[in-house]
C-alpha positions as CSV (number, residue, x, y, z in Angstrom):
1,X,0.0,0.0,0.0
2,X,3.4,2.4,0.2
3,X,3.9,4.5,-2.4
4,X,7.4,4.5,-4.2
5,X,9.5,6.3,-6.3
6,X,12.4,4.7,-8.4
7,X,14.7,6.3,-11.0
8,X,16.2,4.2,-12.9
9,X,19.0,3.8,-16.3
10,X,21.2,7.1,-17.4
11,X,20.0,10.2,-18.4
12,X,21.8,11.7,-21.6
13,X,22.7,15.8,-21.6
14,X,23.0,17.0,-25.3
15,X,25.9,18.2,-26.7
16,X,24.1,18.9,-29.9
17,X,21.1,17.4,-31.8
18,X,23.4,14.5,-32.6
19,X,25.2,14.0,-29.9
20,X,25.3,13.8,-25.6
21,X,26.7,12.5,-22.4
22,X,25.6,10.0,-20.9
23,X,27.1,6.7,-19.3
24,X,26.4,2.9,-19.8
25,X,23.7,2.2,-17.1
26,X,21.0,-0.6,-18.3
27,X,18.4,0.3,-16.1
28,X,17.8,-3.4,-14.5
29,X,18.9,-2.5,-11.5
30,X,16.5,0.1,-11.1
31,X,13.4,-1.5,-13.2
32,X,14.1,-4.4,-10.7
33,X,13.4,-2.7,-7.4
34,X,10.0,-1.1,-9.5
35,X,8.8,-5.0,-10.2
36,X,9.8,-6.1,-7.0
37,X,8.0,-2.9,-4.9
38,X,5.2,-3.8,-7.1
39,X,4.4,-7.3,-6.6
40,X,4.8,-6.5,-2.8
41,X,2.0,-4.4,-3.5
42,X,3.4,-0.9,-3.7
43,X,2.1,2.0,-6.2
44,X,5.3,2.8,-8.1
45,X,6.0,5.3,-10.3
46,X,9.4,4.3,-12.2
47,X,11.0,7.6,-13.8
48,X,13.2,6.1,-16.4
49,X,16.2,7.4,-18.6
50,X,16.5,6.4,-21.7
51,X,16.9,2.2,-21.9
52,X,15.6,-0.8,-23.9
53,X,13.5,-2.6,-21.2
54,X,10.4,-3.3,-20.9
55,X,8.0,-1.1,-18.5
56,X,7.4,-3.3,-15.3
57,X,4.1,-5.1,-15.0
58,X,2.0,-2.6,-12.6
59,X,4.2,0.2,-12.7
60,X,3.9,3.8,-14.0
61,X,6.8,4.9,-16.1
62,X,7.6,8.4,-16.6
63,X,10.1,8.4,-19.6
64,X,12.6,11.3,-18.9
65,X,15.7,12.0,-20.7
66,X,17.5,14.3,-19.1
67,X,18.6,14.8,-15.4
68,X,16.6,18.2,-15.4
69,X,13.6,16.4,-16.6
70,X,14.4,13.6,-14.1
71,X,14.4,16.0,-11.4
72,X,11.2,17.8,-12.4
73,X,9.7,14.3,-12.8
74,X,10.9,13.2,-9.3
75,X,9.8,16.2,-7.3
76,X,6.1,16.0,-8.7
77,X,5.7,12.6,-7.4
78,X,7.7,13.7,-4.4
79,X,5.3,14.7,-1.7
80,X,3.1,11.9,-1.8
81,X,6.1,9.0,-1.6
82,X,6.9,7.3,1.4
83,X,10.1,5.4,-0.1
84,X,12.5,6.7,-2.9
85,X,15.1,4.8,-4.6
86,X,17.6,6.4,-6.7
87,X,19.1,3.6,-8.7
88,X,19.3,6.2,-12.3
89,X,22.9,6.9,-12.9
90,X,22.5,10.5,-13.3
91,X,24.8,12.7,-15.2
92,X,26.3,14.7,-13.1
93,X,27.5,17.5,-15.6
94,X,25.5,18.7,-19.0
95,X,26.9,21.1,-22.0
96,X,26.3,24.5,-20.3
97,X,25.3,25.5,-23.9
98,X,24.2,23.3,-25.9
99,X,24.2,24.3,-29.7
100,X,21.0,24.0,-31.9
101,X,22.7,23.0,-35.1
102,X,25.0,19.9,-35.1
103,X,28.8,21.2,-34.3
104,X,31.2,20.4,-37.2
105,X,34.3,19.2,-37.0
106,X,37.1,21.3,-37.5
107,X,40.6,21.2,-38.0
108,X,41.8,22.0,-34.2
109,X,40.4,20.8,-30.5
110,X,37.3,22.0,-29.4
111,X,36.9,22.8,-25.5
112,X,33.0,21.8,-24.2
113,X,32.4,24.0,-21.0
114,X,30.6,21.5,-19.0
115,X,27.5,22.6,-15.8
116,X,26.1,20.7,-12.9
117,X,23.4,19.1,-13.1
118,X,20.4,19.0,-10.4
119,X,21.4,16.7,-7.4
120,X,17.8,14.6,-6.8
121,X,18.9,12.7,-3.9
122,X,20.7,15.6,-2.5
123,X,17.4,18.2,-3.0
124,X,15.1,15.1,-1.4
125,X,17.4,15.1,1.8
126,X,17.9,18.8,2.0
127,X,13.8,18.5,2.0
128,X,13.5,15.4,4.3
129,X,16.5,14.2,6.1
130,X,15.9,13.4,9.5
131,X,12.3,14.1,9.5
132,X,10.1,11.0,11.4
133,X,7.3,12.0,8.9
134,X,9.5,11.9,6.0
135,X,9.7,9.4,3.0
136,X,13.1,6.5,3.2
137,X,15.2,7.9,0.7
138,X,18.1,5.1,-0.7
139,X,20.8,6.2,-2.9
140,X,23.0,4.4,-5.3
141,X,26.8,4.4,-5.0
142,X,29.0,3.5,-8.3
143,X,32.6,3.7,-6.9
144,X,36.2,2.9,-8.1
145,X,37.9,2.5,-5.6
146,X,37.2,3.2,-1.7
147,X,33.8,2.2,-2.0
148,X,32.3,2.0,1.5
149,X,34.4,4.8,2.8
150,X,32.8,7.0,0.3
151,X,29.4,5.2,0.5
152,X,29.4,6.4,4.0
153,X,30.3,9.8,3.1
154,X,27.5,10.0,0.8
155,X,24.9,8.4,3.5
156,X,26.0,11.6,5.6
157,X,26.2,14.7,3.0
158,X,22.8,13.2,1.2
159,X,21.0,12.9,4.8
160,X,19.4,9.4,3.2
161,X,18.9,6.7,4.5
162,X,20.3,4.1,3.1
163,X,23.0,3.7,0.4
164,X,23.7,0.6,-2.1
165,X,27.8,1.1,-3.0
166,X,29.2,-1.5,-5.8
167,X,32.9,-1.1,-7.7
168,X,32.5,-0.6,-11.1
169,X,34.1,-2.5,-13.2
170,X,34.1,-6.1,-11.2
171,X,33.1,-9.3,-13.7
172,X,28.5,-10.0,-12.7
173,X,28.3,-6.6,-11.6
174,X,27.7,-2.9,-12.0
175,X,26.4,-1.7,-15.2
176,X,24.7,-3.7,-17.9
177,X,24.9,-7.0,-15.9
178,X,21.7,-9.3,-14.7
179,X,23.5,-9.6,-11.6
180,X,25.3,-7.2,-8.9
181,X,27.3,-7.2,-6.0
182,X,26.8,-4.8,-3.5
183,X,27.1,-3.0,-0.2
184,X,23.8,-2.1,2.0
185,X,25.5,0.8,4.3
186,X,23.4,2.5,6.4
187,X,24.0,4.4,9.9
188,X,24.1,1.2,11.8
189,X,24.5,-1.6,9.3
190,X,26.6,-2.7,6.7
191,X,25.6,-5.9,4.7
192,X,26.7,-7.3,1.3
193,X,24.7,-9.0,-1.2
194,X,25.1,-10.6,-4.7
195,X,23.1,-12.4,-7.1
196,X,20.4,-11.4,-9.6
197,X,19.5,-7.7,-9.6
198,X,15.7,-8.7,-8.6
199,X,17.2,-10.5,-5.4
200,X,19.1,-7.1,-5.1
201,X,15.6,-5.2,-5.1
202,X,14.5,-8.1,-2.3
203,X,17.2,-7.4,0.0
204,X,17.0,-3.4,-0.3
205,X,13.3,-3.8,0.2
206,X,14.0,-6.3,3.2
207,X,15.8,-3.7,4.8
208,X,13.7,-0.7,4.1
209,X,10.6,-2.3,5.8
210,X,10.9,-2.1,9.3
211,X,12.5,1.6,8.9
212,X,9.2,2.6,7.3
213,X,7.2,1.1,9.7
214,X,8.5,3.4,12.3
215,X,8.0,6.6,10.4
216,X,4.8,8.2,11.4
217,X,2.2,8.1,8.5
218,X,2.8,10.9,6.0
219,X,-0.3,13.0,5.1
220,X,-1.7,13.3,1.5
């Protein structure tokens, strides 16, 4: 009966009509918490970058491309969640002016001046960190190198709840792959998990439970 939020796959920032940033995110492991939250019963709205799967049976899908759109899509859905998960691998820099006609190439460099993008999970925890009435709020952490350390960091500065670290880069996990390996670090807890990215959205789900039980019921 919870209602749940999950972003999901990359968003792509255009450089011009022809080309973008972006990253290689799927999207399963995102689309996989959606189909799990929903068979548990859950209204979930999914707000998906741009990927090739399939919408999740009993999910809304809010197509986005974007991380502006992303954000604008998140915050309308915002005050009536009680559980967000961002799983999308958001860009975290666009074009800061992207050019209307395809760029051509010339016979030198050419120097792209790059912006920030919106921070979602960092807006949703300026909004509801700490607050008893609040939604959950779980993040996604795609390290290199020192991956709980910073997972840990990014639990604190994003005032969230939860955060799911994994290397990138490791053979069944990370981006693309039907299977991850991953960190749940929270205030208290640290646990790892691998196997399919479905039993992934079981575990995170697992743990989020009895936090939202304890919340006080928001209003709507």
């Amino acid at each position: 009966g919870g209602r749940v939020v999950v972003t999901a796959g990359p968003t792509r920032e255009p450089i011009d009509p022809v080309r973008f940033i972006s990253n290689p995110s799927s999207g399963k492991m995102g689309y996989a918490v959606a189909a799990v939250a929903a068979r548990r019963g859950a209204e979930v709205t999914l707000v998906s970058g741009p990927t090739e799967l399939a919408d999740p049976v009993g999910v809304e899908v809010v197509r986005v491309q974007t991380a502006e759109e992303m954000a604008r899509a998140v915050d309308a859905a915002a005050a009536a969640m009680d559980l967000f998960v961002g799983a999308a691998a958001v860009s975290d820099y666009r074009p800061a002016t992207p050019s209307a006609s395809k760029i051509k190439k010339g016979a030198g460099d050419e120097t792209l001046v790059l912006s920030r993008t919106p921070d979602i999970l960092a807006s949703l925890g300026a909004r509801y960190g700490g607050r008893k009435d609040g939604p959950v709020l779980v993040g996604f952490a795609a390290e290199t190198e020192e991956v709980i350390a910073r997972a840990r960091e990014k639990l604190k500065s994003k005032r969230c709840d939860l955060v799911v670290a994994n290397k990138v880069g490791g053979p069944g996990a990370g981006f693309g792959s039907d299977t991850n390996r991953v960190a749940l670090v929270s205030a208290a807890e640290l646990a790892e998990i691998e196997g399919p990215k479905e039993r992934i959205g079981e575990a995170i789900l697992d743990w989020i439970l009895p936090v939202l039980e304890g919340r006080r019921p928001r209003e709507r």
